[in-house]
C-alpha positions in Angstrom: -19.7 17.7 -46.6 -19.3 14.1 -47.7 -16.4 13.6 -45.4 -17.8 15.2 -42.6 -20.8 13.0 -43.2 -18.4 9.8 -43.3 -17.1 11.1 -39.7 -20.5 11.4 -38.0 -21.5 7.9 -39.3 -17.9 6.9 -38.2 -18.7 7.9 -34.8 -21.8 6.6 -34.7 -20.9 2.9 -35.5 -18.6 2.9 -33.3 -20.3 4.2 -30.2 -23.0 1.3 -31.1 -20.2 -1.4 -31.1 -19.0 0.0 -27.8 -22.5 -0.1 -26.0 -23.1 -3.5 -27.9 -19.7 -4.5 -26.4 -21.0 -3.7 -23.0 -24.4 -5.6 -23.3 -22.5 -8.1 -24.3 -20.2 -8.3 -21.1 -23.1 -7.5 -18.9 -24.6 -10.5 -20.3 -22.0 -13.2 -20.1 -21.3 -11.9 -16.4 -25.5 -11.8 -16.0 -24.8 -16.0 -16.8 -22.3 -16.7 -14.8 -23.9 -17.5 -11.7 -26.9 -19.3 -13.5 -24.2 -21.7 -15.1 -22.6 -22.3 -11.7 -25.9 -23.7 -10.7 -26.6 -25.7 -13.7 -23.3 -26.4 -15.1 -24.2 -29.6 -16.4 -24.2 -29.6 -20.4 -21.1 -26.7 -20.1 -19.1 -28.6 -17.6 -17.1 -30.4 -20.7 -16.3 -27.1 -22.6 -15.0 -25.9 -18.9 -12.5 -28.9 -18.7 -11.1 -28.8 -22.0 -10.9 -25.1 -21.7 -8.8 -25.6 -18.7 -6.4 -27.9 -20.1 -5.7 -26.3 -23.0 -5.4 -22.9 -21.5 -3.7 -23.6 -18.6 -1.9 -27.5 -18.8 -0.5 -27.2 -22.5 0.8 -23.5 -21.7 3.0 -24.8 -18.9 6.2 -26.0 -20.2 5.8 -21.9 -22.0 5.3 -20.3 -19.2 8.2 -22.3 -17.2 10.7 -21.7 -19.7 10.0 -17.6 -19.6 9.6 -17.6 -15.9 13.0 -19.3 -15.4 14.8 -16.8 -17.9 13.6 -13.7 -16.1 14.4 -15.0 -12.8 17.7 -16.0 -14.2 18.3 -12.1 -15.7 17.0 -10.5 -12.7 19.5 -11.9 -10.7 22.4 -12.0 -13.3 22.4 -8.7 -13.5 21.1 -7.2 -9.9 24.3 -9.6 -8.5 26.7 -7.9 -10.6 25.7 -4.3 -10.3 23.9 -3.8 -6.2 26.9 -4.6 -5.0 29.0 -2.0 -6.2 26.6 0.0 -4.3 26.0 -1.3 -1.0 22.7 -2.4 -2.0 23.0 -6.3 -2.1 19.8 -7.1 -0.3 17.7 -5.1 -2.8 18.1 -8.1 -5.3 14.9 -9.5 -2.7 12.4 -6.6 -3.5 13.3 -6.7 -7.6 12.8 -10.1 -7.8 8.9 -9.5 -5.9 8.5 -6.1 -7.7 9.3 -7.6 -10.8 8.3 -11.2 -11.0 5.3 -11.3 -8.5 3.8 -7.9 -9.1 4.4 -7.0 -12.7 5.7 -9.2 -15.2 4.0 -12.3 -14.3 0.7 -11.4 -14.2 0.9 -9.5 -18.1 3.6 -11.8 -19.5 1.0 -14.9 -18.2 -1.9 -13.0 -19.6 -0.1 -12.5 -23.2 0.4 -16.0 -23.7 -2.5 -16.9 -23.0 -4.2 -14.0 -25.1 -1.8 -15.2 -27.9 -2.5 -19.3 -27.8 -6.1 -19.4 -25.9 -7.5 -16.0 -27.4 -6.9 -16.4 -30.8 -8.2 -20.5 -30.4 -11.3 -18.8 -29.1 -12.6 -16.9 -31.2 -11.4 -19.0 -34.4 -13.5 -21.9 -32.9 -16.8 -19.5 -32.0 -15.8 -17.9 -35.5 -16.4 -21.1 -37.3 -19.3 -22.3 -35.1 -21.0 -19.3 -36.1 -20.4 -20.2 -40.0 -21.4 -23.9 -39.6 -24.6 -22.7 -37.5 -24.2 -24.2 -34.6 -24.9 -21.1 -32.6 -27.8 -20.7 -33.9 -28.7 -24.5 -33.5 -28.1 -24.1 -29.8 -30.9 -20.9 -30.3 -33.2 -23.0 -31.9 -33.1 -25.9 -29.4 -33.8 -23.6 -26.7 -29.9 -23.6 -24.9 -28.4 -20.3 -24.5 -25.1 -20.1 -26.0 -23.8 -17.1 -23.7 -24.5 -20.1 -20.9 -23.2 -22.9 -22.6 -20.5 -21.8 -24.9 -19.4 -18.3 -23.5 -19.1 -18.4 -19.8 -17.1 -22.0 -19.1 -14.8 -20.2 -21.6 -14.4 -17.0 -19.6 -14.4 -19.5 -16.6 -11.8 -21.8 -17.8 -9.2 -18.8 -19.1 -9.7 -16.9 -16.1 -8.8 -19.9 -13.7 -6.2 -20.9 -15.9 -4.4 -17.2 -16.2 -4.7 -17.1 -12.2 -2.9 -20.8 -11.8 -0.3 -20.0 -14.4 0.7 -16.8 -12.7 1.3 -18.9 -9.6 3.2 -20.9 -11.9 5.1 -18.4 -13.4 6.0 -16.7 -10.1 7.3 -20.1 -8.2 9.4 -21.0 -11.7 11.1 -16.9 -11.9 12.0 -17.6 -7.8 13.3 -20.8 -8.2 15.1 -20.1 -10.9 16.8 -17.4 -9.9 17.7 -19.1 -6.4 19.6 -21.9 -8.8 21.6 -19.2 -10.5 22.5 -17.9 -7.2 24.0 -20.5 -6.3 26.4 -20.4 -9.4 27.1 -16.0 -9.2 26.6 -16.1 -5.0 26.0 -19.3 -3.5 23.3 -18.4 -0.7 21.5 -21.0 1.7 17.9 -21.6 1.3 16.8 -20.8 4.1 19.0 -17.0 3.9 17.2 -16.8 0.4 13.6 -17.5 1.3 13.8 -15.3 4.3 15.4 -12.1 1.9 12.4 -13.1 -0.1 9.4 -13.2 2.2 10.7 -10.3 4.1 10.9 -8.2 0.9 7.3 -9.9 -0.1 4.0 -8.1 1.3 0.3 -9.0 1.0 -0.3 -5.8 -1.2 2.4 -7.4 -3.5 0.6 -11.3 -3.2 -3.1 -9.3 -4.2 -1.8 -7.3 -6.9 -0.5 -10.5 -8.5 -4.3 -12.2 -8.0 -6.2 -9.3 -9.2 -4.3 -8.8 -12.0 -4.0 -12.7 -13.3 -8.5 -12.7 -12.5 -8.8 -9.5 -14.4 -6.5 -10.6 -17.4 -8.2 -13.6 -17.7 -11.7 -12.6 -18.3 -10.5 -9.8 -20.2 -8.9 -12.3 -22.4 -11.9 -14.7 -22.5 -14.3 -11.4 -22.9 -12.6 -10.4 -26.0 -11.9 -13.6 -27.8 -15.4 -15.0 -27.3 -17.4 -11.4 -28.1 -14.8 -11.1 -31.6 -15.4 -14.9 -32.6 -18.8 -14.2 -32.2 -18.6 -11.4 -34.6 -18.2 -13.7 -38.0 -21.4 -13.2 -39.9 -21.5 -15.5 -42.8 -17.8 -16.3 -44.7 -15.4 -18.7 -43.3 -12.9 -15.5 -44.5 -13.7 -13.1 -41.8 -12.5 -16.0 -38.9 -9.0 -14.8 -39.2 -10.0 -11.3 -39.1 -11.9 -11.6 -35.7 -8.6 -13.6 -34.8 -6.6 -11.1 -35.2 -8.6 -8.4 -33.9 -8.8 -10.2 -30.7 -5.2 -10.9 -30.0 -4.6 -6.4 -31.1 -7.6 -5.2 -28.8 -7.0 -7.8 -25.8 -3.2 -7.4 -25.8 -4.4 -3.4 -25.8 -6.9 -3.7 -23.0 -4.7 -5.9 -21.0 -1.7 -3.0 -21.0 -4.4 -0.4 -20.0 -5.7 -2.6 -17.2 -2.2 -3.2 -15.7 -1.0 0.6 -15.7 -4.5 1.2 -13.8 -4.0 -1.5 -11.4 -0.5 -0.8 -11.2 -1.7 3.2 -10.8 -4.4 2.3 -8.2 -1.1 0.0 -6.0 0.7 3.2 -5.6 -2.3 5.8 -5.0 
C-alpha cells in the first residue's frame, strides 16, 4: 500500500513540475515582445549573452566543423568511386553538414558551455537574492534576466550553425584538393546543385528551435535553487541531461516532419 502510495504521489509531482514547466515557457515567450519594446535595462545581459554564447564558441565550433567536413570527404572520395557514384560526395556533404549535424552538434555545445553557465549564474542569483531584489523593486526578472538570455542563445545557436556549416564546406573543399584536386567553381556548383531550400530551412529551424530550447531549460533549472549554494550544481547538471535530451527529441521530429 505504501509503495503504491509513493507511486501516486510520484506521479503527481511530476505532472505539477511539467505544467509548472509549461507556465513557465508560456511566460518567458508571454515577455518576449514586451522586452523588445522596452529592452533598455536587459539590453546589457543581451550583449554579453551574445558574446559568450556565440563569439567565445567560435574557434570550438570551427575546429569540429573542419573535421567533419574533412571525414566526409576522406571517406566518401575513397569509397563512391568504386561505385560510380562520385558526384554523390555533393548531397552527403549538405545532408550531413547542413541538415543534420550542424544544427545538433552547434546546439550541444552550446547546451554544454552556455547552458550549464546559465543556470549556475541564475542558480547563485537566486541564493544571493537578487531575484527576489529585482521582485521587490518592481522589475520582472522573466523580462530582465530570462528572455535576453533565451534571446542571446537563440541568436547565437542560429549564427554558429552558419558558422559551422561554411567551416565543414570549406574544409572539405581544402581536403579535396589534396585526395581529388577539383576547381572551385566545379565544387560550388556540385554543391548548390545538390543544396535545396528544404535543406537551407531545416538547418534555420532547427539552430532557432535548439536555441531557445537550450536557453528554456538552463534559465527554468537555475531558477530552481531554493536556498543552498549546494543544489547549483545539481540544477547544472540537470540542465545539460534534460536539454541535451529535448534537443535529440526535437531533431528526430523535425528531421521526421522533413521527410513526411
Amino acid at each position: 500500500m505504501h509503495h503504491v502510495e509513493r507511486i501516486g504521489a510520484s506521479t503527481i509531482t511530476r505532472v505539477d513540475r511539467f505544467i509548472y514547466a509549461v507556465g513557465y515557457v508560456v511566460e518567458v515567450l508571454r515577455q518576449v515582445p514586451r522586452f523588445l519594446t522596452h529592452r533598455r535595462t536587459g539590453s546589457r545581459v543581451l550583449t554579453m549573452q551574445v558574446l559568450f554564447t556565440g563569439v567565445e564558441a567560435l574557434s570550438v565550433i570551427a575546429t569540429i566543423s573542419l573535421g567533419i567536413g574533412t571525414v566526409i570527404v576522406i571517406q566518401g572520395l575513397s569509397l563512391l568511386p568504386q561505385f560510380g557514384q562520385g558526384r554523390l560526395i555533393y548531397s552527403i556533404l549538405i545532408i550531413v553538414i547542413t541538415r543534420e549535424l550542424g544544427p545538433i552538434l552547434t546546439a550541444l555545445i552550446v547546451t554544454a558551455r552556455s547552458g550549464t553557465a546559465i543556470a549556475t549564474e541564475l542558480g547563485n542569483m537566486v541564493v544571493s537574492h537578487e531575484i527576489e531584489a529585482y521582485s521587490i523593486t518592481g522589475i520582472n526578472p522573466i523580462r530582465h534576466i530570462v528572455v535576453p538570455r533565451l534571446i542571446g542563445v537563440t541568436f547565437s545557436t542560429f549564427l554558429l550553425n552558419l558558422y559551422f556549416n561554411v567551416f565543414g564546406l570549406l574544409g572539405s573543399f581544402v581536403v579535396t584538393q589534396f585526395v581529388n584536386p577539383v576547381s572551385l567553381q566545379e565544387y560550388w556548383s556540385g554543391l548548390l546543385e545538390a543544396l535545396s531550400m528544404t535543406d537551407v530551412a531545416s538547418s534555420i529551424v532547427k539552430s532557432l528551435v535548439f536555441g531557445a530550447i537550450t536557453a528554456l531549460v538552463a534559465t527554468f533549472h537555475g531558477l530552481q535553487v531554493e536556498r543552498s549554494s549546494t543544489e547549483i550544481p545539481v540544477a547544472a547538471i540537470r540542465s545539460v541531461g534534460r536539454g541535451i535530451t529535448l534537443l535529440i527529441v526535437a531533431n528526430a521530429l523535425i528531421t521526421l516532419a522533413y521527410y513526411l
